[in-house]
C-alpha positions as CSV (number, residue, x, y, z in Angstrom):
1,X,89.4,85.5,121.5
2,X,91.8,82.7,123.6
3,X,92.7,82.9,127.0
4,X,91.3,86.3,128.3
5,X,94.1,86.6,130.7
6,X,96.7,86.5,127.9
7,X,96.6,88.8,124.3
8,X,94.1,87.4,122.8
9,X,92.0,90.1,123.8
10,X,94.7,93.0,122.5
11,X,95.6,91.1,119.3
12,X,91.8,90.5,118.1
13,X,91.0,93.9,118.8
14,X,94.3,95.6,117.3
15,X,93.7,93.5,114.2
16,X,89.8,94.5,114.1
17,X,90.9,98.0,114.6
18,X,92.2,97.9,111.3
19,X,90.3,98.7,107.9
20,X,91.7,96.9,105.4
21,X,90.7,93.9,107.6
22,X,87.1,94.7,106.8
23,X,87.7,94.6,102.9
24,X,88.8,91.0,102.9
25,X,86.5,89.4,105.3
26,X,83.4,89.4,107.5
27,X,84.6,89.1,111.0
28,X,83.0,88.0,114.2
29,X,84.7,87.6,117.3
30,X,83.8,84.4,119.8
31,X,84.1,85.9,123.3
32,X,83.3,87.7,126.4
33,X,82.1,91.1,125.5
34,X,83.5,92.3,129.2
35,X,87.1,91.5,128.0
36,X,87.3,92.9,124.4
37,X,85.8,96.4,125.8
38,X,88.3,96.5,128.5
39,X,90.8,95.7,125.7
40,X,89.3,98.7,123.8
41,X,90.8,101.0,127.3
42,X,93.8,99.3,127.6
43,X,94.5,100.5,123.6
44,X,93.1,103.6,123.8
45,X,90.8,102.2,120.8
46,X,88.1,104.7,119.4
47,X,85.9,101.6,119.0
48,X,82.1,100.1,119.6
49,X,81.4,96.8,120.6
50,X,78.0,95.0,119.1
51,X,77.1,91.8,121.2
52,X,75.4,88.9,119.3
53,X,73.6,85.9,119.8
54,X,73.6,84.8,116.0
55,X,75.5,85.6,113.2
56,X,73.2,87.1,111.2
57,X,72.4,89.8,113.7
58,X,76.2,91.2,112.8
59,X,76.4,94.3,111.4
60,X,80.2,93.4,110.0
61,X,80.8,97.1,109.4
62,X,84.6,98.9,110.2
63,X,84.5,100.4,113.2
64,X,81.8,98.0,115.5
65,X,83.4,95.0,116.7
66,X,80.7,92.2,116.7
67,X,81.2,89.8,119.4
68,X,79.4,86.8,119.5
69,X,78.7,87.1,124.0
70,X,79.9,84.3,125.7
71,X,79.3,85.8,129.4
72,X,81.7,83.8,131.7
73,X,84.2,86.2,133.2
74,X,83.6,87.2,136.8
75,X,85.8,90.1,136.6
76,X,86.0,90.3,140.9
77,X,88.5,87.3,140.4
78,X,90.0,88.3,136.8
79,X,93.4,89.6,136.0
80,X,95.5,89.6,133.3
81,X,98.6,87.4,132.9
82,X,97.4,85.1,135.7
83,X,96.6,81.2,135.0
84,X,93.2,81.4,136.0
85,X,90.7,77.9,135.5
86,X,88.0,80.4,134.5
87,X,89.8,81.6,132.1
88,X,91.0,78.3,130.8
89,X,86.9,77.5,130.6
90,X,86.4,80.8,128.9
91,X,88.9,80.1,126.2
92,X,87.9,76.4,125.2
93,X,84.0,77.9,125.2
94,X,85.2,80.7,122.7
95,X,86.9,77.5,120.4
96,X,84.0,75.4,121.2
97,X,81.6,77.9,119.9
98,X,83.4,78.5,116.6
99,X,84.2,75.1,116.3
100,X,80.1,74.5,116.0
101,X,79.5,77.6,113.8
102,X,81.7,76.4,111.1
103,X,80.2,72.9,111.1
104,X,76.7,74.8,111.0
105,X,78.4,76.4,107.4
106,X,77.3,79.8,109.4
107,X,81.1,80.9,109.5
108,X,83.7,80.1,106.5
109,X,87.1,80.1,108.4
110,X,88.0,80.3,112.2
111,X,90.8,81.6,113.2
112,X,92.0,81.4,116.9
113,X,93.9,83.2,119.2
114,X,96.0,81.5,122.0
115,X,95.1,79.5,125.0
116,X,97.1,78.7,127.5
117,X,97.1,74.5,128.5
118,X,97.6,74.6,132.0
119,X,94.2,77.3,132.5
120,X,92.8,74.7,129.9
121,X,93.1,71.5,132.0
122,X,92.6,73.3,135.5
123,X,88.8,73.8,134.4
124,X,88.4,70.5,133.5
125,X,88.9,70.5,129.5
126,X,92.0,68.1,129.3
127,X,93.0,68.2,125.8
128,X,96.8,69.5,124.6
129,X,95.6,72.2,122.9
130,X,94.0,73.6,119.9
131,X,94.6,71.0,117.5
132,X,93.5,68.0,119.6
133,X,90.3,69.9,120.1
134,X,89.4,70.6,116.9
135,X,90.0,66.9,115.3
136,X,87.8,66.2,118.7
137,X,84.7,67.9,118.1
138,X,84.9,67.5,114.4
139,X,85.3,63.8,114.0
140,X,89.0,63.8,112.7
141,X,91.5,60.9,113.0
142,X,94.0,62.0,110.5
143,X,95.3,65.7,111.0
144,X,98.6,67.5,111.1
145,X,100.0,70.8,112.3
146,X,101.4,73.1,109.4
147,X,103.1,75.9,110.3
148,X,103.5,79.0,107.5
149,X,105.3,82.2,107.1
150,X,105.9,83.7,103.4
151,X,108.7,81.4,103.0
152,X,108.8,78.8,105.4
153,X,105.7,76.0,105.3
154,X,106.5,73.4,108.0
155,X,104.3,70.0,108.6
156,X,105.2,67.7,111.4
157,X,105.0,64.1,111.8
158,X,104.0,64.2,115.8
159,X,104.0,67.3,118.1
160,X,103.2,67.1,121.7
161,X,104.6,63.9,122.3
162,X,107.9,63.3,124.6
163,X,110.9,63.1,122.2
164,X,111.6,59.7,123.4
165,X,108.5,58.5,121.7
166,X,108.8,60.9,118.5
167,X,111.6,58.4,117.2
168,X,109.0,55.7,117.4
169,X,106.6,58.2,115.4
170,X,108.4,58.5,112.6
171,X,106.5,55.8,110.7
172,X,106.1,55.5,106.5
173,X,102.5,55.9,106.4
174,X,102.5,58.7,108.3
175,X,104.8,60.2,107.1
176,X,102.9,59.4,103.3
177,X,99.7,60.9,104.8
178,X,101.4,64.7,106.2
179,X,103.4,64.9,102.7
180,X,100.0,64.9,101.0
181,X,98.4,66.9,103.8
182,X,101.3,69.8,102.8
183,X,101.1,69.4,99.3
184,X,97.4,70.0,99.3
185,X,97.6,73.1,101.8
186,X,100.1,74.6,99.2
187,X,98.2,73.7,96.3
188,X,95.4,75.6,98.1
189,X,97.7,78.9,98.5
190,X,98.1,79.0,94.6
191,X,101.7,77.1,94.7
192,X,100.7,74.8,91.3
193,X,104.1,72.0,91.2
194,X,104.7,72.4,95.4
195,X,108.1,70.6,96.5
196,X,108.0,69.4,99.1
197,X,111.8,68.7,101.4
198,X,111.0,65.5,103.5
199,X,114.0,66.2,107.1
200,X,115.8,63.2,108.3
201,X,115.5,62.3,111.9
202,X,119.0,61.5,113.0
203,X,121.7,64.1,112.5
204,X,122.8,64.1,108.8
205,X,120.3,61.8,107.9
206,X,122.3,58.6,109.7
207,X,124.9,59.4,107.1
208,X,123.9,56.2,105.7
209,X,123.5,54.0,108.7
210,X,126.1,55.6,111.1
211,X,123.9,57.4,112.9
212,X,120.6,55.5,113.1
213,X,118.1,53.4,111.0
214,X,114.5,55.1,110.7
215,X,116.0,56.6,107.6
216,X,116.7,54.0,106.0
217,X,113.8,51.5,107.0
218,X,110.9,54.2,107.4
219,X,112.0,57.7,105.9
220,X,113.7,56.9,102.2
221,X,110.7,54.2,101.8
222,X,108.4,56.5,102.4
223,X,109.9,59.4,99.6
224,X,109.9,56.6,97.3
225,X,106.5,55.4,97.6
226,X,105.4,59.7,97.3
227,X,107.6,59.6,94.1
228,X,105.9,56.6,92.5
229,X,102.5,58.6,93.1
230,X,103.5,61.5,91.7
231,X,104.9,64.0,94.5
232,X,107.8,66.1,93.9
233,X,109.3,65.1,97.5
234,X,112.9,65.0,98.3
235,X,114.7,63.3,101.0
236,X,115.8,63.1,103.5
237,X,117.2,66.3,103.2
238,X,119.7,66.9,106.7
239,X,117.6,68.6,109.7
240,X,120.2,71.5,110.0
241,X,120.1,72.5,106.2
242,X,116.8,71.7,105.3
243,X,114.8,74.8,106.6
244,X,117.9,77.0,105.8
245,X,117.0,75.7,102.0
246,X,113.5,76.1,102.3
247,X,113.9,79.9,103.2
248,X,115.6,80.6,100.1
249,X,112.8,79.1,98.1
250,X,114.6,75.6,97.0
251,X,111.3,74.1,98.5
252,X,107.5,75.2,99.0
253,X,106.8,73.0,102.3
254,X,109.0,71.0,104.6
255,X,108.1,67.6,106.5
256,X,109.4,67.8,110.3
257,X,109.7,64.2,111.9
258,X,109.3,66.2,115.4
259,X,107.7,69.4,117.4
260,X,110.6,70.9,117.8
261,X,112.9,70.0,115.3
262,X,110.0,72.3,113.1
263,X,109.5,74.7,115.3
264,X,112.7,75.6,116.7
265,X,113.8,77.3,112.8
266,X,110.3,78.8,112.2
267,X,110.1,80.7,115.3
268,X,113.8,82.0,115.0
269,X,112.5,83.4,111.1
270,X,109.9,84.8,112.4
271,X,110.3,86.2,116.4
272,X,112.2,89.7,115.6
273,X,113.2,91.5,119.2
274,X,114.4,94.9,119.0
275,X,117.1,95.3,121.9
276,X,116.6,99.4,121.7
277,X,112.9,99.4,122.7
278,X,112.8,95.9,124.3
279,X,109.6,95.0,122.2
280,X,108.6,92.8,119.4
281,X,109.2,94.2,116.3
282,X,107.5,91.7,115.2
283,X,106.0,88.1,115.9
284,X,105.0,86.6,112.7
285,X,104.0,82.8,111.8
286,X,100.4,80.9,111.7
287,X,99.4,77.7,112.1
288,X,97.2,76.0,110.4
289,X,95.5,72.3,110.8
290,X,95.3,70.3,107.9
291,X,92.5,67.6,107.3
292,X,89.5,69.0,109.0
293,X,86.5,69.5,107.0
294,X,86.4,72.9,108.4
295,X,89.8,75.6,108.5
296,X,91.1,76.8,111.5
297,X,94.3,78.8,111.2
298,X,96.2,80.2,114.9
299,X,98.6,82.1,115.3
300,X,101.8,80.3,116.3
301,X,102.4,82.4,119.6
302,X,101.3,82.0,123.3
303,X,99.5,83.4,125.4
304,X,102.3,86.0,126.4
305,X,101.5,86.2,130.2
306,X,104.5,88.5,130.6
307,X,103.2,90.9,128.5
308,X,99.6,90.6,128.9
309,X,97.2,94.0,129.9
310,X,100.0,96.2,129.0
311,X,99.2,97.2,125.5
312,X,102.2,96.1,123.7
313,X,101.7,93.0,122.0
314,X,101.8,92.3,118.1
315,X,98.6,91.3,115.8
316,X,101.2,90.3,112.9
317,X,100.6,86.8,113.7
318,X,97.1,87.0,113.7
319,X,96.8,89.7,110.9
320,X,98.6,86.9,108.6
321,X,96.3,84.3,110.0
322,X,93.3,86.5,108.8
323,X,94.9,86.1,105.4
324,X,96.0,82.6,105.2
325,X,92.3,81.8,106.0
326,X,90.8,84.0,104.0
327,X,92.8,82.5,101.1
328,X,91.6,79.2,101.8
329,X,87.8,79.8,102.6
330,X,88.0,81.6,98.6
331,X,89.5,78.6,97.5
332,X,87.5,76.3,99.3
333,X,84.3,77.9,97.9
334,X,85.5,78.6,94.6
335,X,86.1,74.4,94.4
336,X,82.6,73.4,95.6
């Protein structure tokens, strides 16, 4: 459910509030009960709410919303769109819970709505986010964020890490290891031959040495070394074209050396305001973590404090996030 103060609670239900989301899963909501029926007002949602202790006991029909009852909002101190530490505790319980269902093989997928870091480390839980937790509590030392719309697939060499020390990041074995990690995920979304565009790190690529060195001693090594194993990587394409390339379908995934240097073009494809009614028209993008042994997909939004109890925030994101791990729990299954 995320951060009860932010739209988890509004996107989950919107989404669940729709049928055809019934007639490609089974889902079950980790949360607090309180929350998702006071989300059920605030949308004006003809809706029932079914609490559960255990997965089995839900009824997964359209129209009941099971929620799996993790009771820990006090709603005397609870508001929406405030940084609350409760809520921050609330949030990493919901992950925490899910986290342990889809060890227990009870649950197929997860898929997670935002948090908000600051409420995260207030009650105690110091981790950077989603991501960091779940390679936490599931054992992982190799993992990558990938971030995918219908066109754009981004991977990213580090993420929350000062830029200072991203340059130092951008290393040949890592950057080997997320180039398999994105060629994998596409394989998974039925994308047979994926190419896969490899950015450079300085502007233009260095232009051959003008502008830098990681190209040359860490980047180009590490496309060659993909190549000779078989990968259909290119690079390093130029930061500013790459993505623009990738949009128009010249490749399947892209490898970011940097947070923002992947994020920044993804969010511009996919954030659509409309200046007439000064809403979202849309808000569209998931993100997914590659190398667990279980799949979490997220959407790739915040917590939307601004917004937040007011009714108008888009499920796109997490309606797409549905699919992408619906996709992969089939696959996944259909390979054991």
């Amino acid at each position: 459910m995320g951060d009860p103060a932010g739209i988890g609670p509004e996107i989950v239900t919107r989404a669940l509030s729709r049928p055809e989301t019934y007639e490609k899963c089974r889902p079950i909501v980790t949360g607090d009960v309180k929350i998702i029926r006071m989300a059920f007002d605030l949308l004006g949602l003809n809706l029932k709410v079914r609490p559960v202790g255990n997965v089995n006991d839900a009824l997964f029909e359209y129209g009941t919303i099971d929620v799996f009852d993790i009771d820990c909002i006090n709603l005397d101190t609870f508001e929406f769109g405030k940084v609350n530490p409760q809520c921050g505790n609330a949030a990493f319980l919901f992950i925490k819970k899910a986290i342990d269902l889809a060890m227990a093989d009870e649950v197929d997928a997860t898929v997670t709505a935002p948090l908000n870091k600051e409420a995260l480390n207030l009650a105690g839980h110091h981790f950077d986010g989603h991501t960091e937790m779940y390679a936490t509590f599931t054992n992982t030392k190799k993992y990558a964020m990938l971030l995918a719309d219908e066109f754009l697939r981004v991977i990213h060499v580090s993420t929350h890490v000062p830029l200072r020390k991203a340059c130092d990041l951008v290393k040949k074995q890592r950057i080997i290891e997320v180039t398999e990690l994105i060629d994998d995920a596409c394989r998974q979304f039925g994308i047979e031959h994926p190419r896969i565009g490899i950015a450079g790190l300085n502007p233009h690529s260095s232009d051959n040495g003008l502008f830098g060195d990681e190209e040359a001693l860490e980047i180009i090594p590490a496309v060659e070394e993909l190549q000779r194993r078989g990968f259909n990587a290119v690079g390093p394409v130029p930061p500013d074209s790459l993505f623009a390339k990738a949009k128009c379908g010249q490749f399947d995934g892209c490898v970011a050396m940097y947070h923002d240097q992947g994020h920044i073009p993804f969010k511009v494809v996919g954030f659509n305001w409309n200046q007439e009614t000064g809403r979202m028209d849309s808000v569209k993008g998931v993100n997914i973590t590659l190398g667990l042994p279980i799949i979490r997909v997220s959407v790739d939004h915040g917590t939307a404090f601004d917004v937040a109890g007011k009714g108008v925030a888009s499920d796109d994101a997490l309606v797409l996030s549905i699919d992408y791990a619906t996709k992969m729990a089939i696959n996944r299954l259909n390979n054991r």
